[in-house]
C-alpha positions as CSV (number, residue, x, y, z in Angstrom):
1,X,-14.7,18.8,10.9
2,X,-18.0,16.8,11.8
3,X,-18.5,13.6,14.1
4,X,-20.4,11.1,13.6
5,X,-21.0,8.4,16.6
6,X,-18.5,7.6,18.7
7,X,-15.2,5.5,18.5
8,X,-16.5,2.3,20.1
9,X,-14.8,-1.1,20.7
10,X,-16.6,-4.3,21.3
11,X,-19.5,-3.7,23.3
12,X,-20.4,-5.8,26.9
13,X,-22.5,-8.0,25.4
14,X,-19.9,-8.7,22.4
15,X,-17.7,-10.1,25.6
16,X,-19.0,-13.7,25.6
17,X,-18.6,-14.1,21.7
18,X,-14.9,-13.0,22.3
19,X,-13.8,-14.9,24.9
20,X,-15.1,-18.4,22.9
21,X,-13.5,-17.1,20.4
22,X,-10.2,-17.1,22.2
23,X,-10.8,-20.4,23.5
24,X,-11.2,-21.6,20.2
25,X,-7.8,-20.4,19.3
26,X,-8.7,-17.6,17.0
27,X,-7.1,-14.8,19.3
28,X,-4.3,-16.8,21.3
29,X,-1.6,-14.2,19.4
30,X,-3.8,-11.1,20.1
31,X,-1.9,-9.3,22.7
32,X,1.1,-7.5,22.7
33,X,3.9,-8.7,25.0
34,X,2.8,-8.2,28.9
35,X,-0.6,-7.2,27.6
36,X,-3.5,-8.7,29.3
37,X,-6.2,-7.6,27.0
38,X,-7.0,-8.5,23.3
39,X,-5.5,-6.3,20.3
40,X,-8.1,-3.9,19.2
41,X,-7.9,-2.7,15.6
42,X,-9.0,0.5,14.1
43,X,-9.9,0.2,10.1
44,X,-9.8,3.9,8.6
45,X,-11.9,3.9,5.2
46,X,-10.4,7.3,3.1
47,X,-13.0,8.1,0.5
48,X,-13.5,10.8,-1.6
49,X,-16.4,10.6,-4.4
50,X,-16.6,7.1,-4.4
51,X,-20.1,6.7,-3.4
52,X,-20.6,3.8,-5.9
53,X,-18.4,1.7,-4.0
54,X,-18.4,3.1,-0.6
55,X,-20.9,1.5,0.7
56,X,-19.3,-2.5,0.0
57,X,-16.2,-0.9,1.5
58,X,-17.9,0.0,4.9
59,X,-20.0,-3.2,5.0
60,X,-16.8,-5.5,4.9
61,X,-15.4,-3.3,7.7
62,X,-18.4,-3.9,9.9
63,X,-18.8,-7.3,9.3
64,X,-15.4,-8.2,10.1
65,X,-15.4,-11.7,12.5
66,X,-13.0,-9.7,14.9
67,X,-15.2,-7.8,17.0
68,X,-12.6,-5.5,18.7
69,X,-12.7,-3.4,16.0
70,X,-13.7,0.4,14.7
71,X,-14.7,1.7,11.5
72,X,-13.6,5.6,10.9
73,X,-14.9,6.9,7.6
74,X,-12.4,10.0,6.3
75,X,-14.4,11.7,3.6
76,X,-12.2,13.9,1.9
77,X,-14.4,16.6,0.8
78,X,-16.8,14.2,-1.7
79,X,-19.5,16.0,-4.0
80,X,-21.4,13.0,-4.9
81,X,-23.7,11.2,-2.3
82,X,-20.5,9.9,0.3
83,X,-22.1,12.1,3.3
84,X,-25.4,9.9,2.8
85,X,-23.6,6.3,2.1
86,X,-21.9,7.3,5.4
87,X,-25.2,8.3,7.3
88,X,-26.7,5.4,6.6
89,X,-24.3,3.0,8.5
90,X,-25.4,5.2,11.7
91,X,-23.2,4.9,14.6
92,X,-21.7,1.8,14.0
93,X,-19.1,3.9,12.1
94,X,-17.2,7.2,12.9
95,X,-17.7,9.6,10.6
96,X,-15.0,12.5,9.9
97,X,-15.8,15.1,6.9
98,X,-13.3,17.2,6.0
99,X,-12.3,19.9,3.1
100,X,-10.5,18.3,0.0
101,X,-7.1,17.7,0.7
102,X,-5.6,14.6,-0.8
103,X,-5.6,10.8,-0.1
104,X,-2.8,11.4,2.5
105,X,-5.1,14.5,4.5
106,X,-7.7,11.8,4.6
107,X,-5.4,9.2,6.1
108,X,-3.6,11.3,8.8
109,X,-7.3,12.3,9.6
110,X,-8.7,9.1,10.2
111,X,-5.4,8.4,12.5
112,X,-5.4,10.6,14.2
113,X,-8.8,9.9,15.2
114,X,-8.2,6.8,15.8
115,X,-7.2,4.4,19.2
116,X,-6.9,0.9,17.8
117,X,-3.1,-1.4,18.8
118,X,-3.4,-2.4,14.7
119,X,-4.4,0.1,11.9
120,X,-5.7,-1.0,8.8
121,X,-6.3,1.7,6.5
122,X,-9.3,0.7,3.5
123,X,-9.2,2.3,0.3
124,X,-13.1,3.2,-0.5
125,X,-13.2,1.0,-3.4
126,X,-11.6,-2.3,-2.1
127,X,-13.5,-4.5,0.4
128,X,-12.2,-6.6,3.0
129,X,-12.6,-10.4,3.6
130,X,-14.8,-11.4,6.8
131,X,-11.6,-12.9,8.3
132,X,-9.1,-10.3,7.2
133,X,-8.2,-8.5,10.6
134,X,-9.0,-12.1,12.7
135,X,-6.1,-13.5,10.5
136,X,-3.5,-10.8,10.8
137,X,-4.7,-10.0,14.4
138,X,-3.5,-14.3,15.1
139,X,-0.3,-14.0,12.7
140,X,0.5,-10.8,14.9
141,X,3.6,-10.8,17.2
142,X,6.0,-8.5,19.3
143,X,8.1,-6.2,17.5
144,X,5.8,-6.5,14.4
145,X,5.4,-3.0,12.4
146,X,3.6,-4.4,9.2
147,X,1.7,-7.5,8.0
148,X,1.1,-7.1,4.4
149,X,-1.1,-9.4,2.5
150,X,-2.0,-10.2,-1.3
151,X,-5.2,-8.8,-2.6
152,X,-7.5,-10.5,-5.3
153,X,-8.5,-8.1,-8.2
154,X,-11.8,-7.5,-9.2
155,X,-13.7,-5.0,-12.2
156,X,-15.8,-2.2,-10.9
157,X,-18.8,-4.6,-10.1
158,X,-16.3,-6.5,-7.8
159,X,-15.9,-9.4,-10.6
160,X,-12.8,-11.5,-9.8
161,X,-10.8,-11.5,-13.2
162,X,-8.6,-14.1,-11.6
163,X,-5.4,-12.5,-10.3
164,X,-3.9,-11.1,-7.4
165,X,-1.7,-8.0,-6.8
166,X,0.8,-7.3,-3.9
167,X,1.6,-9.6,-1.4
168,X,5.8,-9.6,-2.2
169,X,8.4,-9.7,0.3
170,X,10.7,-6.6,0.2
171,X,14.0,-6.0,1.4
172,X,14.3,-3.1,4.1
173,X,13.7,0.2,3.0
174,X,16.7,1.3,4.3
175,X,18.5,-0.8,1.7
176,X,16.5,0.9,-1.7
177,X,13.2,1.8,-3.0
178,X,11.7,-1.6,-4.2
179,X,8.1,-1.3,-4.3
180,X,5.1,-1.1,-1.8
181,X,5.3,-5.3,-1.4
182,X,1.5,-4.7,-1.2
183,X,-1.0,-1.7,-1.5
184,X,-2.7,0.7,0.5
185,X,-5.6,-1.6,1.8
186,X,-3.2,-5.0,2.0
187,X,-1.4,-3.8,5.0
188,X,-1.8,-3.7,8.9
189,X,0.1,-1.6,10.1
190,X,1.3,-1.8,14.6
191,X,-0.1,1.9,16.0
192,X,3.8,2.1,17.9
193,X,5.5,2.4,14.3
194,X,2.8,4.8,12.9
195,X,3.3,7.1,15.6
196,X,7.0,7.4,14.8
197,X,6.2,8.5,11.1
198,X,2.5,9.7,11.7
199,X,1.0,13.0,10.4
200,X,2.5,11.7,6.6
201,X,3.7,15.1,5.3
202,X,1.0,16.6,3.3
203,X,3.0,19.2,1.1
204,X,5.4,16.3,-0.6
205,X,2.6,13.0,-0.1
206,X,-0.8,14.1,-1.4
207,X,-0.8,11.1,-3.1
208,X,0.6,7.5,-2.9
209,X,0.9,7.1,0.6
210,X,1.3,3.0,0.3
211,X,5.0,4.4,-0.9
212,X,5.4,6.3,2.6
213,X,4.3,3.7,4.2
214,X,6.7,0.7,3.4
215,X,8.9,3.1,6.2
216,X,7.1,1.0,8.7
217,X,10.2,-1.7,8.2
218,X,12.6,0.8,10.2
219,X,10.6,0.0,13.2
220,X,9.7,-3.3,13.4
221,X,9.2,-7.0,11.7
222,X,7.4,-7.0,8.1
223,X,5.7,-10.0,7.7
224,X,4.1,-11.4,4.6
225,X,1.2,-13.4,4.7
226,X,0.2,-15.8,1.1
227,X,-3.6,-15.7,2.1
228,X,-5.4,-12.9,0.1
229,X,-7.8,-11.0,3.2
230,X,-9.4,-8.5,0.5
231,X,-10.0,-7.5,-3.4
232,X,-8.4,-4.7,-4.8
233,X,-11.1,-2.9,-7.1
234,X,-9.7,-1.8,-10.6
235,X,-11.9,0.6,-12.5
236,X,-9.8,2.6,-14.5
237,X,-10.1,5.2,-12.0
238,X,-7.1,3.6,-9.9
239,X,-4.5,5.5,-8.8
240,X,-1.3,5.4,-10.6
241,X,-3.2,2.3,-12.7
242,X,-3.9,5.1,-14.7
243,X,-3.5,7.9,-17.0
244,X,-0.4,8.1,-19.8
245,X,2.3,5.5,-19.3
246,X,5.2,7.9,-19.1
247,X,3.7,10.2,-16.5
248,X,3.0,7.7,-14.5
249,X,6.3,6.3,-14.3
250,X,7.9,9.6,-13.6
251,X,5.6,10.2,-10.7
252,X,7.4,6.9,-9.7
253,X,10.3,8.3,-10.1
254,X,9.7,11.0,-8.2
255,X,8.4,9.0,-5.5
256,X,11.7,7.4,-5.0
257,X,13.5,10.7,-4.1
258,X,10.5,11.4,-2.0
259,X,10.8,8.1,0.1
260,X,14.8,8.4,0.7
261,X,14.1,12.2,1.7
262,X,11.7,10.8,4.3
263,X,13.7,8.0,5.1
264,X,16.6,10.4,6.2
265,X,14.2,12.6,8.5
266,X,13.1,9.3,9.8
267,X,16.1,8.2,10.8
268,X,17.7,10.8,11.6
269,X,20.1,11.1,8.5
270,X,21.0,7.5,9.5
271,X,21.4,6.1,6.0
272,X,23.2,5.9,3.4
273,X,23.6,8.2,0.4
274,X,21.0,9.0,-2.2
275,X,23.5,7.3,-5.1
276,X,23.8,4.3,-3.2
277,X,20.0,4.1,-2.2
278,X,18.7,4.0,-5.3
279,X,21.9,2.1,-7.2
280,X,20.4,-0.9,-5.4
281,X,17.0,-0.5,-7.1
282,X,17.1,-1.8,-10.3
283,X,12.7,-0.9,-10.8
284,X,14.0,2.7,-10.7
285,X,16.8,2.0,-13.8
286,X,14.1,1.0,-15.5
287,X,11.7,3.7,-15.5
288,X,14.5,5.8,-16.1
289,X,14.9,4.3,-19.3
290,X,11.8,4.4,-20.1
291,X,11.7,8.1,-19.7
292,X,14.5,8.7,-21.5
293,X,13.1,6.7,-24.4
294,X,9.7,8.1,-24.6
295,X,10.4,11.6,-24.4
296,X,14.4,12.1,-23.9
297,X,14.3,16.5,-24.7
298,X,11.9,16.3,-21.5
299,X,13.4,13.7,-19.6
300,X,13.9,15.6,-16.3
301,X,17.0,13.6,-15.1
302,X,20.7,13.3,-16.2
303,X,21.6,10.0,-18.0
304,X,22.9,8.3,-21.4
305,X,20.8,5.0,-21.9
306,X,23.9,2.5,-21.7
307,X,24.3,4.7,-18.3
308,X,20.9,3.9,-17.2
309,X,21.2,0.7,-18.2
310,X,24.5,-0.5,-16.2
311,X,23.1,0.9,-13.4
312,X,19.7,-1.4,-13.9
313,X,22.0,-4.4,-14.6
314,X,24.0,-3.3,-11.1
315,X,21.3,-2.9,-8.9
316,X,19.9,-6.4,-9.9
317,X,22.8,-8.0,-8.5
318,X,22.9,-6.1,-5.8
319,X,19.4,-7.5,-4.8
320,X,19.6,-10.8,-2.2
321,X,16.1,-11.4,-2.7
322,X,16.8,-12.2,-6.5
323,X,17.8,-15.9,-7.6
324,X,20.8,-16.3,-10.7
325,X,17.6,-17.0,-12.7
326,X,15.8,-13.5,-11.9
327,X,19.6,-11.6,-12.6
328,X,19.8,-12.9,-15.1
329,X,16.2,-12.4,-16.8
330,X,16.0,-8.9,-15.5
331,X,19.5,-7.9,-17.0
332,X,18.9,-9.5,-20.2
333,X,15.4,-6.9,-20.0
334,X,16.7,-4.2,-19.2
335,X,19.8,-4.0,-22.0
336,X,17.0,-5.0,-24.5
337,X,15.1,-2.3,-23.5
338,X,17.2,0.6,-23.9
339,X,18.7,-0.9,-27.5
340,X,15.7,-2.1,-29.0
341,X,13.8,-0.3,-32.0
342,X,11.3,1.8,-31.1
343,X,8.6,-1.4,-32.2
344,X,9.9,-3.8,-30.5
345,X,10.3,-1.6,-27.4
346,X,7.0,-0.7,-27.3
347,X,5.8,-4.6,-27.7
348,X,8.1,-5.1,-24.4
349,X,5.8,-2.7,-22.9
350,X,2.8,-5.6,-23.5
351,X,4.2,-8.6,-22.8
352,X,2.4,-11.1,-20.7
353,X,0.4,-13.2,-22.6
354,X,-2.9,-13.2,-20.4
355,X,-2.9,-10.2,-19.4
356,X,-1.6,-6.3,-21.1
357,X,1.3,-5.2,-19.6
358,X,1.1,-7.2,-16.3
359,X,5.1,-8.4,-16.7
360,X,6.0,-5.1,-17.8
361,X,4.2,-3.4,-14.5
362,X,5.6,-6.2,-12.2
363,X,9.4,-5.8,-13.6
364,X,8.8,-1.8,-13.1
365,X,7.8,-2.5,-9.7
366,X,4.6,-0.4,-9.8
């Protein structure tokens, strides 16, 4: 492992531009309770060969209008021109190179490298807005865990094809799996409730770590903020965005089993049991229709399709978060998509008039 630079906060002459920026109001909410210093915020950049984009990523992280910030590149073992994109930015960043290993090496890299009160953690192909950790940094208060915020999508030459993805309120983890509420890059996270789940186990979470992460709402507040404070980058390179529509969904799957197993460690087996967890999820009835449909000799769980399909309409009205309208709408969903023909099934699969399967991804959850 390589260093670049140093980890660096706001520098002495950077002292004057912070303290009229406090008297302006921008920073009256950036200290924890009894603290007597500003917040400082680490932003951790994973990257591996995404050169292309790099670059956009590490410029919005420098040119954030919070000052008390640093930037720590994880490069995850890139072949393509990374090291020099990297480089370039000299020592205003904090470079950490490291063998291929996964998103989630990359992640618990950067961490641990890191010192900031607030971790933001940039995926290398999104960027951040110039006010993005000044606003969460002001919306922050004791006993907060995770602000999560919505993102605007853009195409690979950052293009914003006029729609936004995350920002959702989610009931506690410890209730079901419903969803990441926002991903990777729309979330700051408080450094006292990544310490408690901090190195993210590498065998079981190479991927997906956004998943792992919604575990922050055992220790603390979530709050959700309306204002998007960056652009989520689609490509067709995306994780989980892509690849065949049934794998994908069972990787979901498999993610929910993943997240209660951690959930229980995290807790100390303080939750309830694995039947129950998931009965209140009806995203994860869903999918498991869906597999069973599309390939039911390889489906890899247990489960007759008016099975699966009580459960979905159970767990939607277990959901408080969900109005009579939603209930109902979801029910009414999921039944016709577990009887439908096989064409009409798959045309549920693209509904959404402006956009291909947007309703059908949001209703899944993914």
């Amino acid at each position: 492992m390589k260093t670049i630079g140093q980890s660096r906060f706001a520098l002495e002459a950077e002292e004057e531009r912070q303290n009229l920026a406090l008297k302006a109001g921008g920073e009256a909410a950036a200290s924890d309770a009894g603290a007597t210093r500003p917040l400082t915020v680490s932003i951790i950049i994973s990257n591996c060969n995404y050169a292309r984009f790099l670059g956009e990523a590490i410029d919005s992280a420098l040119g954030q209008t919070y000052t008390r910030t640093e930037v720590i590149v994880a490069d995850d073992g890139s072949t393509d021109d990374s090291r020099q994109v990297i480089e370039s930015r000299g020592e205003r960043v904090r470079a950490i190179f490291k063998a291929n290993g996964g998103h989630v090496s990359a992640l618990n890299a950067g961490f641990a490298a890191s010192s900031g009160d607030l971790i933001l953690f940039l995926d290398s192909d999104d960027v951040l807005e110039p006010n993005a950790i000044e606003t969460a940094v002001r919306e922050w208060r004791e006993g907060t865990a995770r602000i999560l915020f919505p993102l605007e999508v853009v195409d690979k030459v950052g293009k914003l094809v006029g729609r936004q993805i995350g920002g959702q309120e989610l009931p506690s983890p410890i209730l079901g799996s419903f969803g990441v509420g926002s991903p990777t890059s729309g979330n700051v996270f408080s450094r006292v409730a990544l310490e408690k789940m901090m190195p993210i186990p590498e065998v079981d979470w190479r991927a997906c770590p956004d998943v792992y992460l919604t575990a922050a709402g055992l220790f603390g507040e979530v709050k959700c903020l309306r204002q998007p404070l960056a652009r989520y980058r689609v490509h067709g390179s995306n994780n989980l965005a892509c690849g065949e529509p049934l794998a994908v969904v069972r990787n979901r799957i498999e993610l929910d089993f993943k997240l209660y197993y951690a959930l229980f460690r995290l807790t100390g087996g303080k939750i309830g049991p694995l039947e129950e967890w998931i009965g209140g999820c009806p995203q994860h009835w869903v999918r498991r229709i869906l597999s069973r449909r599309e390939n039911p000799d390889d489906d890899p769980w247990q489960g007759s399709l008016p099975h699966l399909t009580m459960k979905a309409i159970k767990a939607t009205w277990r959901q408080p978060q969900r109005n009579l309208r939603r209930r109902l709408a979801y029910s009414i969903f999921a039944v016709a998509y577990s009887t439908l023909p096989t064409r009409s099934f798959r045309f549920l699969q693209d509904i959404d008039g402006g956009g291909r399967g947007r309703t059908f991804r949001r209703l899944l959850g993914s």
